[in-house]
Structure formats: structure tokens, C-alpha cells
mmCIF file of the N, C-alpha and C atoms, coordinates in Angstrom:
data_MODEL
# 
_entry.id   MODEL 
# 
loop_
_atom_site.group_PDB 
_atom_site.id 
_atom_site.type_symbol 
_atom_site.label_atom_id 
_atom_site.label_alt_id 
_atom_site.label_comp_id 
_atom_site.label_asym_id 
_atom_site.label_entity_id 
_atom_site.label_seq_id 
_atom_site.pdbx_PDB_ins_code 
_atom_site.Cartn_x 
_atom_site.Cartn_y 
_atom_site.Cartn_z 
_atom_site.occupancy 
_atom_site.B_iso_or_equiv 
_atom_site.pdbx_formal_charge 
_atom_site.auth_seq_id 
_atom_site.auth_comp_id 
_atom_site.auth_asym_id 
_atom_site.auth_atom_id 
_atom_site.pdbx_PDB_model_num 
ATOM 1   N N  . UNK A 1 1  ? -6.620  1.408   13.289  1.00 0.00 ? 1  UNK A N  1 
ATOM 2   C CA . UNK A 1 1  ? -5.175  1.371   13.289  1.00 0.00 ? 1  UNK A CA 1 
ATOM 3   C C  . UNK A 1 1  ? -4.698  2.670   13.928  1.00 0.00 ? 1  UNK A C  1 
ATOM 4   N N  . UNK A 1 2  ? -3.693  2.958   15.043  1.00 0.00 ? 2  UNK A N  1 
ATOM 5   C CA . UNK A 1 2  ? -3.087  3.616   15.809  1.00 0.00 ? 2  UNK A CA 1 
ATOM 6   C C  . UNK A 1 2  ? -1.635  3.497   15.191  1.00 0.00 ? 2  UNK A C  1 
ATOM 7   N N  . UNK A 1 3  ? -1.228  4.818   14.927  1.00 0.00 ? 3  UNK A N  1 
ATOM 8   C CA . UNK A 1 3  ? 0.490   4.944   14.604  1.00 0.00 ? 3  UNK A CA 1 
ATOM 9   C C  . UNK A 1 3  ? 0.409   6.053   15.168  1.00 0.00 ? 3  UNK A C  1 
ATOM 10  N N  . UNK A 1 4  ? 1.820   6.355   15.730  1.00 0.00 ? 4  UNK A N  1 
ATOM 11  C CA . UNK A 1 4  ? 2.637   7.116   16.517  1.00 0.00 ? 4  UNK A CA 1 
ATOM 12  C C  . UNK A 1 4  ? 3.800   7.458   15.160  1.00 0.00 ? 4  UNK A C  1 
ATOM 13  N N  . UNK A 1 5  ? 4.012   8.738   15.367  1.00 0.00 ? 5  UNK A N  1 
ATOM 14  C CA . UNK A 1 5  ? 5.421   9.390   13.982  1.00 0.00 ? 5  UNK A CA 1 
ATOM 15  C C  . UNK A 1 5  ? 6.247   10.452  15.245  1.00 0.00 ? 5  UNK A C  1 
ATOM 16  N N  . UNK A 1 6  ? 7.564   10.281  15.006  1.00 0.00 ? 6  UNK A N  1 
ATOM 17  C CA . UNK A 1 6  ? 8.346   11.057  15.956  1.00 0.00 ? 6  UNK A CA 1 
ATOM 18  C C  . UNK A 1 6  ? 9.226   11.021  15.469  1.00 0.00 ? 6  UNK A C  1 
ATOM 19  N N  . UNK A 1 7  ? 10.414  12.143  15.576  1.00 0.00 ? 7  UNK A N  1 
ATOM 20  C CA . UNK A 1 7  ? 11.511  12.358  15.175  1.00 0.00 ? 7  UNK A CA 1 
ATOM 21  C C  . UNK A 1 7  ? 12.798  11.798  16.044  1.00 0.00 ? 7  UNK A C  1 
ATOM 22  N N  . UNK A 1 8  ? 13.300  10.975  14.900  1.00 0.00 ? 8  UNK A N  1 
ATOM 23  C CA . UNK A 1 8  ? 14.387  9.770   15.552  1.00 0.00 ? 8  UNK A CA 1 
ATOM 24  C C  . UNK A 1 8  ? 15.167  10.603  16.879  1.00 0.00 ? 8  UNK A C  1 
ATOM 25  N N  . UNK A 1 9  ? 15.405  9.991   17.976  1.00 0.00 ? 9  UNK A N  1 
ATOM 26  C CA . UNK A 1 9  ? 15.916  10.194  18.932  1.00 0.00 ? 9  UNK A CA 1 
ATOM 27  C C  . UNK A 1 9  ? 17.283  10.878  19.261  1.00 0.00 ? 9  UNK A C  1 
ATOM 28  N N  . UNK A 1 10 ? 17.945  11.041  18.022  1.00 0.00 ? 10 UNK A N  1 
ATOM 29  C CA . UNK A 1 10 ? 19.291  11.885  17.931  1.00 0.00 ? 10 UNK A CA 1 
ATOM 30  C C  . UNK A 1 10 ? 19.303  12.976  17.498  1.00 0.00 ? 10 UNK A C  1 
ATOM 31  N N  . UNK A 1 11 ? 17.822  13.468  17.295  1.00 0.00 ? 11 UNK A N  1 
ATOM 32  C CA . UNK A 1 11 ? 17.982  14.736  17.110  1.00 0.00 ? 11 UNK A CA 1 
ATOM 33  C C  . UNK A 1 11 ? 17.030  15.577  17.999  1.00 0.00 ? 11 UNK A C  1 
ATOM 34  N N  . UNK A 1 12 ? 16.890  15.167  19.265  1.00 0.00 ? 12 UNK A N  1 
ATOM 35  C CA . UNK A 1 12 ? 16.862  15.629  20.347  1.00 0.00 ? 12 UNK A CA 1 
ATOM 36  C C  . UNK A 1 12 ? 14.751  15.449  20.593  1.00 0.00 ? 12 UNK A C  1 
ATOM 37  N N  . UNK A 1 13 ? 14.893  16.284  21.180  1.00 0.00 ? 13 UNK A N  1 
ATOM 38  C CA . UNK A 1 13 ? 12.776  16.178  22.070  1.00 0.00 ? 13 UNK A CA 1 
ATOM 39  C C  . UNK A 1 13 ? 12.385  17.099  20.431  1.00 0.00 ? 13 UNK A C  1 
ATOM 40  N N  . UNK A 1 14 ? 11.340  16.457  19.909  1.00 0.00 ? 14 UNK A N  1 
ATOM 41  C CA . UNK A 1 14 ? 10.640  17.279  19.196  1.00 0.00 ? 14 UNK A CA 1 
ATOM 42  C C  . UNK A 1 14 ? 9.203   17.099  19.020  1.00 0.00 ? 14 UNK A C  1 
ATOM 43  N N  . UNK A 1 15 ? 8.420   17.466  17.628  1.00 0.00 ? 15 UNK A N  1 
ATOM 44  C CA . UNK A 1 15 ? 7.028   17.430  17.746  1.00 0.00 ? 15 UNK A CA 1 
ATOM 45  C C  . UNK A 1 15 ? 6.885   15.899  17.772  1.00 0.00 ? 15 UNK A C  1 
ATOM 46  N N  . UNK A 1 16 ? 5.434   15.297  17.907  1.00 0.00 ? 16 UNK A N  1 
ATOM 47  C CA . UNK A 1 16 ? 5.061   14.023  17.489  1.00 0.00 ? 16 UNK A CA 1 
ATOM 48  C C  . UNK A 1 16 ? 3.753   13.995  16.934  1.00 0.00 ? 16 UNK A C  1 
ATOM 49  N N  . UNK A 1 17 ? 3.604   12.924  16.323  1.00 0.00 ? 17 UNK A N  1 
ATOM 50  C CA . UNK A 1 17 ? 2.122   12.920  15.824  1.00 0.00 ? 17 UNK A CA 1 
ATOM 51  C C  . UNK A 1 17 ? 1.086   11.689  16.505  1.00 0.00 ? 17 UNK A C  1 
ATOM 52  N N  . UNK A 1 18 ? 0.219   11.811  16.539  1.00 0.00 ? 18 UNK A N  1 
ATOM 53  C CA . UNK A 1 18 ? -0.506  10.275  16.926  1.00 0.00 ? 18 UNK A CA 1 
ATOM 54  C C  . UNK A 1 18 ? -1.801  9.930   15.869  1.00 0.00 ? 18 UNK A C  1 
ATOM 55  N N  . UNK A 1 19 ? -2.167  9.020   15.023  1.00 0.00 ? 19 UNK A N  1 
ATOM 56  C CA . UNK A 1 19 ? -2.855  9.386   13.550  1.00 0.00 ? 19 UNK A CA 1 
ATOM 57  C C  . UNK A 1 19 ? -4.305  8.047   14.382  1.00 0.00 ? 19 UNK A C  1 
ATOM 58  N N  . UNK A 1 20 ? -4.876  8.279   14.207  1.00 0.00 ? 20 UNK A N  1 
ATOM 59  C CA . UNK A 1 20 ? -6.187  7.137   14.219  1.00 0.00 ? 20 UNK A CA 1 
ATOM 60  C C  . UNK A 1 20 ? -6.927  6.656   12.306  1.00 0.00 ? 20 UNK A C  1 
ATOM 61  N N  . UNK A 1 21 ? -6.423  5.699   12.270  1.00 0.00 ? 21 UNK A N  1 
ATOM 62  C CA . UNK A 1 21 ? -7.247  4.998   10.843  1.00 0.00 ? 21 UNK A CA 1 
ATOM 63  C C  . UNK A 1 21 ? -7.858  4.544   11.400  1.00 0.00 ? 21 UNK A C  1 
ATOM 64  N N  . UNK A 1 22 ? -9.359  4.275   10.468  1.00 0.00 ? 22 UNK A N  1 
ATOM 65  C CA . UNK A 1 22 ? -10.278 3.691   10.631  1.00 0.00 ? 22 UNK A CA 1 
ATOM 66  C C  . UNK A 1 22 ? -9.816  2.013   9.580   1.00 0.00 ? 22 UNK A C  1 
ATOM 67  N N  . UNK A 1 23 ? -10.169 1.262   9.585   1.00 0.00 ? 23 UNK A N  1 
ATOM 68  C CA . UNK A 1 23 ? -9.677  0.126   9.338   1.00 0.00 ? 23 UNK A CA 1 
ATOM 69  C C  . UNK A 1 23 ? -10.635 -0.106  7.949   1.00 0.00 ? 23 UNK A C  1 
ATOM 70  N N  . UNK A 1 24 ? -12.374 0.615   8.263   1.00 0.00 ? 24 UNK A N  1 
ATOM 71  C CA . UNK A 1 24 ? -13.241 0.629   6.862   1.00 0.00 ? 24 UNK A CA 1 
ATOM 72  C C  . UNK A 1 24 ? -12.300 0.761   5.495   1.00 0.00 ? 24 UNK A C  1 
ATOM 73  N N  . UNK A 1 25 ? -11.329 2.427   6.114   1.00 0.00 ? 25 UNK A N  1 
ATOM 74  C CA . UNK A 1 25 ? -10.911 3.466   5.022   1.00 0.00 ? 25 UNK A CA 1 
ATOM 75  C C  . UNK A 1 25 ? -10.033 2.683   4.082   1.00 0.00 ? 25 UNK A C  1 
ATOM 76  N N  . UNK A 1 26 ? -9.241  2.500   5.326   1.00 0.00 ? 26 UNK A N  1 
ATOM 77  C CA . UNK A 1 26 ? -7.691  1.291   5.002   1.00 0.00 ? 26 UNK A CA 1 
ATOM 78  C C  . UNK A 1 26 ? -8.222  0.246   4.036   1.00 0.00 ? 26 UNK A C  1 
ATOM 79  N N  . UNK A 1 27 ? -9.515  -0.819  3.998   1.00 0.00 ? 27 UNK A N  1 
ATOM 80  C CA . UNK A 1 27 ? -9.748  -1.746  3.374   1.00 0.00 ? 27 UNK A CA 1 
ATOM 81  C C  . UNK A 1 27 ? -10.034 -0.878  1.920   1.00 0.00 ? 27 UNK A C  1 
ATOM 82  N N  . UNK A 1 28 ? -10.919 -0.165  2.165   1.00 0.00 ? 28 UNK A N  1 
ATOM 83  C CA . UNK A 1 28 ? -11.590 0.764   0.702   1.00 0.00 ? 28 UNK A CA 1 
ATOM 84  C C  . UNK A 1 28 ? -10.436 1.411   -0.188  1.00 0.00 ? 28 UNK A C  1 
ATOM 85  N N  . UNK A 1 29 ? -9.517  1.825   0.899   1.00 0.00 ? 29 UNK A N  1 
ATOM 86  C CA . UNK A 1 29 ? -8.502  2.474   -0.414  1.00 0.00 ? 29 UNK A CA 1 
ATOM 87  C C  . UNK A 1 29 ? -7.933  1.430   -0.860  1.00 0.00 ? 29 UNK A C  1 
ATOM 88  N N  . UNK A 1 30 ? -7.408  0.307   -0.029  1.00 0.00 ? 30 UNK A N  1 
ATOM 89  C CA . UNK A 1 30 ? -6.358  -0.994  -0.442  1.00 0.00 ? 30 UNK A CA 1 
ATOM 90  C C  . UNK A 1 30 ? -6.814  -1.913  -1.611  1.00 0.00 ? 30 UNK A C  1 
ATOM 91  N N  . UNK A 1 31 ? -8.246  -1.546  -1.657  1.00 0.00 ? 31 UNK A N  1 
ATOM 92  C CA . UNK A 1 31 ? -8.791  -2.934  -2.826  1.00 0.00 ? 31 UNK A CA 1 
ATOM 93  C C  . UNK A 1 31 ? -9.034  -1.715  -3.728  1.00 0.00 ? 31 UNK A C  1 
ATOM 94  N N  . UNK A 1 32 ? -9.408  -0.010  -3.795  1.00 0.00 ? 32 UNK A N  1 
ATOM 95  C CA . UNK A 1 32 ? -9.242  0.040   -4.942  1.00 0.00 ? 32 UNK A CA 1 
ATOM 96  C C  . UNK A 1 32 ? -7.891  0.717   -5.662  1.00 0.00 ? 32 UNK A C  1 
ATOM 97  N N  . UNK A 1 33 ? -6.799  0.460   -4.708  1.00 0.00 ? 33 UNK A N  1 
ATOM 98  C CA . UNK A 1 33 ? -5.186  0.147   -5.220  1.00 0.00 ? 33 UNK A CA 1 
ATOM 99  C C  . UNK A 1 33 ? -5.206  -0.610  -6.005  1.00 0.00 ? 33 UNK A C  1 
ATOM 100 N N  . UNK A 1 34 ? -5.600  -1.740  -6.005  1.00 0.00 ? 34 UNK A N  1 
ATOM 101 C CA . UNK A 1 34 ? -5.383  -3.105  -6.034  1.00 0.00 ? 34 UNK A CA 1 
ATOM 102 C C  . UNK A 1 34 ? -6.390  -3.039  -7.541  1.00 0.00 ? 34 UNK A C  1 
ATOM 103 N N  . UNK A 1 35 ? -7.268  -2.609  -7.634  1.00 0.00 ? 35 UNK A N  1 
ATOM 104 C CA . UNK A 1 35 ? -7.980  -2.926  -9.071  1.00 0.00 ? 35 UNK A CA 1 
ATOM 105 C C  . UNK A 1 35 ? -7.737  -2.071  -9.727  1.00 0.00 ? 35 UNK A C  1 
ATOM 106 N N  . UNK A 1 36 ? -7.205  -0.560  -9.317  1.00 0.00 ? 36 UNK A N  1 
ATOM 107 C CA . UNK A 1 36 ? -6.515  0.360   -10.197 1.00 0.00 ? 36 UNK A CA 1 
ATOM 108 C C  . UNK A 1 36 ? -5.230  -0.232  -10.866 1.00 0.00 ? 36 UNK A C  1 
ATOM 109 N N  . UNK A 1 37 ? -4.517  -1.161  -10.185 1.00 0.00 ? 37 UNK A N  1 
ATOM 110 C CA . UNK A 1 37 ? -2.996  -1.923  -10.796 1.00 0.00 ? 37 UNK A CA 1 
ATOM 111 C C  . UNK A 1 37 ? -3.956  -3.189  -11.701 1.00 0.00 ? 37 UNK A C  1 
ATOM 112 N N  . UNK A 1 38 ? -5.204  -3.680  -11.534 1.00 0.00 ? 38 UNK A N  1 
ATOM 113 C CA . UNK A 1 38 ? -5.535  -4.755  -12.421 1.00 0.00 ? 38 UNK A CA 1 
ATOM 114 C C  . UNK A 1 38 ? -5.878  -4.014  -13.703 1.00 0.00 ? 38 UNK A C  1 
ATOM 115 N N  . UNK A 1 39 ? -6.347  -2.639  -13.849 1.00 0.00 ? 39 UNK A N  1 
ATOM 116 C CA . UNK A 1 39 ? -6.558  -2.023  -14.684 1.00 0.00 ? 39 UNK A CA 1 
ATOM 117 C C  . UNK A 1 39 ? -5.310  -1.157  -15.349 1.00 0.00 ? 39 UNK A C  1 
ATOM 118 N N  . UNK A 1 40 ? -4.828  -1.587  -15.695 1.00 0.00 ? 40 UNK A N  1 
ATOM 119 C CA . UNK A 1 40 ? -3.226  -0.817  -15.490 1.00 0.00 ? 40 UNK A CA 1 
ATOM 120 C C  . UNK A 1 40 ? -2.562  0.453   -15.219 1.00 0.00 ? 40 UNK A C  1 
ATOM 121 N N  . UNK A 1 41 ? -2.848  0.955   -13.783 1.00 0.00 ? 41 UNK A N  1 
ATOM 122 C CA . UNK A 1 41 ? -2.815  2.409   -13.799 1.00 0.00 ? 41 UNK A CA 1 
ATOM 123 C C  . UNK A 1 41 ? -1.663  2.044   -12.163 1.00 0.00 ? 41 UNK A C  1 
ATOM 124 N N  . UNK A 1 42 ? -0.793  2.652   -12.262 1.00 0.00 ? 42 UNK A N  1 
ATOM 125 C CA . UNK A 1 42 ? -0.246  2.984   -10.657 1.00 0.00 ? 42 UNK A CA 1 
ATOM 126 C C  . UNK A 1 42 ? 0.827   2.189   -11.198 1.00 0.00 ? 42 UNK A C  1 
ATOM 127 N N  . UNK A 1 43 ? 2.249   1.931   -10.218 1.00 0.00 ? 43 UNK A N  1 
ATOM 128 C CA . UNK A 1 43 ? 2.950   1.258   -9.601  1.00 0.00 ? 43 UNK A CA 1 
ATOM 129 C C  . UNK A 1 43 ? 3.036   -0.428  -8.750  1.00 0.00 ? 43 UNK A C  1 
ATOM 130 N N  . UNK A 1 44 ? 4.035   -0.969  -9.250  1.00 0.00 ? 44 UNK A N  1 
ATOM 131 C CA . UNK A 1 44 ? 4.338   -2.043  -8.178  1.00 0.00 ? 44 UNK A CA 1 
ATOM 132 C C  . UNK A 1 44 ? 5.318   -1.836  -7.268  1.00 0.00 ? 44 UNK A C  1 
ATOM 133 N N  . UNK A 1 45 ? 5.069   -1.756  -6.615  1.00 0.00 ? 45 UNK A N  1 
ATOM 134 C CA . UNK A 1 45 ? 6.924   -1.405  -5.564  1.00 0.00 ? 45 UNK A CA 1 
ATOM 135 C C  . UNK A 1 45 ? 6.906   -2.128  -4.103  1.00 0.00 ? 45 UNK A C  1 
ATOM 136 N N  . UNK A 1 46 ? 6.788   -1.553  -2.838  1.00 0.00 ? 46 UNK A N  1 
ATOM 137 C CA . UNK A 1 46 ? 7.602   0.364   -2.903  1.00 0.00 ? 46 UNK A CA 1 
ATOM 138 C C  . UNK A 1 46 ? 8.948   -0.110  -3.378  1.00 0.00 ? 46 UNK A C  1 
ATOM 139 N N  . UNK A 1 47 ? 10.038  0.608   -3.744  1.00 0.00 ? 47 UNK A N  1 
ATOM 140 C CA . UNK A 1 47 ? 11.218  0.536   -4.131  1.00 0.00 ? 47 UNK A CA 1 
ATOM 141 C C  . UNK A 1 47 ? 12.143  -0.458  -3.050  1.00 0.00 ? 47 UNK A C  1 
ATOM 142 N N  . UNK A 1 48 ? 11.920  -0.194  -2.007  1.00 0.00 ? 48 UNK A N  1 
ATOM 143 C CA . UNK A 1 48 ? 13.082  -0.390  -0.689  1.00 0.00 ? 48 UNK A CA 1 
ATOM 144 C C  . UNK A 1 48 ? 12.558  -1.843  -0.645  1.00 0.00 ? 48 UNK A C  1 
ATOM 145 N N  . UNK A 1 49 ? 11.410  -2.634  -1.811  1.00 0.00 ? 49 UNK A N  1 
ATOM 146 C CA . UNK A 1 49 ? 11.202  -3.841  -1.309  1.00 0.00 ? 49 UNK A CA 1 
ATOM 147 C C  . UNK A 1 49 ? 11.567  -4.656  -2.606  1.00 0.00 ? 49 UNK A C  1 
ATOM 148 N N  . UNK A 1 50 ? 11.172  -4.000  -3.296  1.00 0.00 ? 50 UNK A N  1 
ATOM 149 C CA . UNK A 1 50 ? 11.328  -4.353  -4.920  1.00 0.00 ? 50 UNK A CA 1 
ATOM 150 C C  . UNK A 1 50 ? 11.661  -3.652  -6.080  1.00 0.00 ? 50 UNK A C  1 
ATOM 151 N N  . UNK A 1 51 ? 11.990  -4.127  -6.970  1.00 0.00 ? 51 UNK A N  1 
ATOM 152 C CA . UNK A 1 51 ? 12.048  -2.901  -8.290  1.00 0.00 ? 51 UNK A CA 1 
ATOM 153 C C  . UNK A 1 51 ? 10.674  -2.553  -8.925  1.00 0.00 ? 51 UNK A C  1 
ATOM 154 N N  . UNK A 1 52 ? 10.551  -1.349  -9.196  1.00 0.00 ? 52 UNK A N  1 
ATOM 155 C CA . UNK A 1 52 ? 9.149   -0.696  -9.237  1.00 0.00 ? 52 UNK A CA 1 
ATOM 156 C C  . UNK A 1 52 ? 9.103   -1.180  -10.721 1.00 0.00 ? 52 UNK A C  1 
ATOM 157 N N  . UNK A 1 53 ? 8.063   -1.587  -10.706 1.00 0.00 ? 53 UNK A N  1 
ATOM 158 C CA . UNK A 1 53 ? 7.398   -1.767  -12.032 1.00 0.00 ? 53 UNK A CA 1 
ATOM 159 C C  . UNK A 1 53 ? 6.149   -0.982  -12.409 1.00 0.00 ? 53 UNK A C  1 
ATOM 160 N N  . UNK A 1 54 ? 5.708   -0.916  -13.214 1.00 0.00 ? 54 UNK A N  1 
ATOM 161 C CA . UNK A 1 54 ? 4.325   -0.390  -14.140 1.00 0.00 ? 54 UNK A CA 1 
ATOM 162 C C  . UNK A 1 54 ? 2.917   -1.519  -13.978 1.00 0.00 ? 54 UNK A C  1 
ATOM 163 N N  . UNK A 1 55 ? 1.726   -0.646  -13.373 1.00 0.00 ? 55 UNK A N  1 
ATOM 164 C CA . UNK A 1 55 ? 1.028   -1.989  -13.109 1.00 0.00 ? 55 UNK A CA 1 
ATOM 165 C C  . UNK A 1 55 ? 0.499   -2.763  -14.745 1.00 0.00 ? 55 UNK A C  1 
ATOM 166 N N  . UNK A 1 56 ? 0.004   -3.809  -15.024 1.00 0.00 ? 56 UNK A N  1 
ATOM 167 C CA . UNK A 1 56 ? -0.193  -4.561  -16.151 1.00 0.00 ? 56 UNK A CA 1 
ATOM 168 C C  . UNK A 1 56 ? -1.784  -4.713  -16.326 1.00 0.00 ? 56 UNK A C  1 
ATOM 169 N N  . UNK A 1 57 ? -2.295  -3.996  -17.466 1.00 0.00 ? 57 UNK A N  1 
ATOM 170 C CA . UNK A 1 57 ? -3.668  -3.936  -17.112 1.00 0.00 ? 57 UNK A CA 1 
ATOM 171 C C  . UNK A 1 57 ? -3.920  -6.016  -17.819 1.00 0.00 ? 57 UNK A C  1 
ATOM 172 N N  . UNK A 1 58 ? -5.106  -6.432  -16.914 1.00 0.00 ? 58 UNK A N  1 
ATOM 173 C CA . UNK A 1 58 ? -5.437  -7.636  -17.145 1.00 0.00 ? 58 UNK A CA 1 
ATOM 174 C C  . UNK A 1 58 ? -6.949  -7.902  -17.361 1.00 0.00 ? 58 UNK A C  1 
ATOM 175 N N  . UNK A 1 59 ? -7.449  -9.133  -17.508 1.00 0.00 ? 59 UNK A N  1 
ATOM 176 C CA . UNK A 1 59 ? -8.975  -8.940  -17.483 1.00 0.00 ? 59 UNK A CA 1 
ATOM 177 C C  . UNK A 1 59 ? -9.474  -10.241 -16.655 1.00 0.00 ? 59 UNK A C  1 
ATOM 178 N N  . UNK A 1 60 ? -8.053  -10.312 -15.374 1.00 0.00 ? 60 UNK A N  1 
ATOM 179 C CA . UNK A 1 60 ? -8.218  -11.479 -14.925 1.00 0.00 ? 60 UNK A CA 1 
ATOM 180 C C  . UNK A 1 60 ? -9.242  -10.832 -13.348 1.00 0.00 ? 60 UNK A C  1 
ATOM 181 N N  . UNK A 1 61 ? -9.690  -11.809 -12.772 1.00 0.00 ? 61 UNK A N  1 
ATOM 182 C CA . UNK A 1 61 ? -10.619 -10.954 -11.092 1.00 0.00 ? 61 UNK A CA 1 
ATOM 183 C C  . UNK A 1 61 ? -9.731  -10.630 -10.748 1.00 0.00 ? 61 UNK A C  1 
ATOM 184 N N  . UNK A 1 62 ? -10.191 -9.599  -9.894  1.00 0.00 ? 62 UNK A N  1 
ATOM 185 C CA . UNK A 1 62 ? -9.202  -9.101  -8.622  1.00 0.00 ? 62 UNK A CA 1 
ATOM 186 C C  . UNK A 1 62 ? -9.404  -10.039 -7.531  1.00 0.00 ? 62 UNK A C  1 
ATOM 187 N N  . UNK A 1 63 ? -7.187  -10.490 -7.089  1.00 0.00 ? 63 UNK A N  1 
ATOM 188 C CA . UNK A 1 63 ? -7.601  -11.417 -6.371  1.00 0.00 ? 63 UNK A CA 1 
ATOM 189 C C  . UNK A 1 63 ? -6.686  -10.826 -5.512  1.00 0.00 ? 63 UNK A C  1 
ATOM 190 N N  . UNK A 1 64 ? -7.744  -10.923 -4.154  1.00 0.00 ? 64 UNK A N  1 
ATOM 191 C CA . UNK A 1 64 ? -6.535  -10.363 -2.890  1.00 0.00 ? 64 UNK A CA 1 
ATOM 192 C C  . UNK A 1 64 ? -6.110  -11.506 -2.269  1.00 0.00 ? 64 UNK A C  1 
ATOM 193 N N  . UNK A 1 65 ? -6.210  -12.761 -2.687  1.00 0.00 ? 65 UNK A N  1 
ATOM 194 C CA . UNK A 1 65 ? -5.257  -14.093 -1.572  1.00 0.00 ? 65 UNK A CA 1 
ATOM 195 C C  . UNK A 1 65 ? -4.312  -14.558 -2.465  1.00 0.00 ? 65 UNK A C  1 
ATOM 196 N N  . UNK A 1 66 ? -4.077  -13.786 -3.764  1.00 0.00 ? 66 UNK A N  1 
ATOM 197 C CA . UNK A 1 66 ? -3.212  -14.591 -4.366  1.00 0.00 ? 66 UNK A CA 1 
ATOM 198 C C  . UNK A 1 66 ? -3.038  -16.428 -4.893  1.00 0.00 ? 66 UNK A C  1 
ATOM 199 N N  . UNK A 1 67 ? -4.043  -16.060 -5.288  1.00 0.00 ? 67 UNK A N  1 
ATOM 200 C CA . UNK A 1 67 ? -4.616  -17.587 -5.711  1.00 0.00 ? 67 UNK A CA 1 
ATOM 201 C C  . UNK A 1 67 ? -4.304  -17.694 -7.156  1.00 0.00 ? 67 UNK A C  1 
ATOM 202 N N  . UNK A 1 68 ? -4.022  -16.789 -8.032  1.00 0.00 ? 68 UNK A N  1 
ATOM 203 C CA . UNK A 1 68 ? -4.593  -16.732 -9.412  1.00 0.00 ? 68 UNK A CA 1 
ATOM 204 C C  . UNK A 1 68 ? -2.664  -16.584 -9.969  1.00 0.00 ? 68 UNK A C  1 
ATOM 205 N N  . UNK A 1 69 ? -2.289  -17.429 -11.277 1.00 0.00 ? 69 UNK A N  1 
ATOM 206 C CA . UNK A 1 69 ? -1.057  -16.984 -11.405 1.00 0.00 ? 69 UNK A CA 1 
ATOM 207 C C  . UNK A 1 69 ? -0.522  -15.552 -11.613 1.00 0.00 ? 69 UNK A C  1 
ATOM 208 N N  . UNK A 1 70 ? -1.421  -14.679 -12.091 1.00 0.00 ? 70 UNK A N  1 
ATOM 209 C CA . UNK A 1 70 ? -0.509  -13.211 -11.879 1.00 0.00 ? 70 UNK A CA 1 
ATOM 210 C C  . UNK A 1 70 ? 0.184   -12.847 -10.496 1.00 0.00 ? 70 UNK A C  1 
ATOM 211 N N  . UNK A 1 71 ? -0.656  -13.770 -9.347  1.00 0.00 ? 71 UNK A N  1 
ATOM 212 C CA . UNK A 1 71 ? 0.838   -13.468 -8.056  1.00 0.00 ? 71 UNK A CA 1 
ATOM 213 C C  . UNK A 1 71 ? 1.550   -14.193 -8.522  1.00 0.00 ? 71 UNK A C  1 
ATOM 214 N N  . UNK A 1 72 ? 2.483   -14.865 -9.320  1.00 0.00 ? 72 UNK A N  1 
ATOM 215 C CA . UNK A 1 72 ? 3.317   -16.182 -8.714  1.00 0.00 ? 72 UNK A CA 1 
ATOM 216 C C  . UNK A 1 72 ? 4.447   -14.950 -9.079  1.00 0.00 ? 72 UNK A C  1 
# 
């Protein structure tokens, strides 16, 4: 994964960044997000999408397709 960060255009020429993820890292941190909230530790959010909640520890699998009713 390639992202580019720059400072919005109205406030004139400034620094920029250019970041390289590895896509391994991205998967490894994302699933153990994801079983840290099955275990009840972290956040649901981000805010600007939803109201943040408290994750709910469960003793159901970790499911990343959303198959299982704790997505519904």
C-alpha cells in the first residue's frame, strides 16, 4: 500500500510525505485489532463513522466476513 500525506492546498507549497506499507503488516495488525475487540479490549468507531463504543469481550470465532450474528 502507497499513500501520499500533503498539506491541503490553501495553505500554500509545503512538506509531503510518501509512506510504503507492506500489505503482510496491514493484514497482521488488522486481525489482531480484530481479536483484541473479540476479547474485549479497544474501541468500535472511528467516530466520524459511528458512535464509539467499547469492544464486547465474546467467546464467539473471530470472524472477518461477517458471517456470524455479532456483525448484524
Amino acid at each position: 500500500l502507497v499513500v501520499s500525506f500533503s498539506p491541503d492546498f490553501s495553505s500554500g507549497p509545503g512538506l509531503s510525505s510518501l509512506c510504503v506499507y507492506h500489505m503482510e503488516n496491514i493484514d497482521k495488525v488488522f486481525a489482531e485489532t480484530v481479536q483484541n475487540c473479540y476479547d474485549g479490549q479497544g474501541k468500535v468507531g472511528p467516530a466520524h463513522y459511528e458512535t464509539v463504543r467499547t469492544c464486547m469481550r465474546t467467546s464467539e470465532p473471530v470472524d472477518l466476513c461477517a458471517n456470524t450474528a455479532l456483525s448484524q
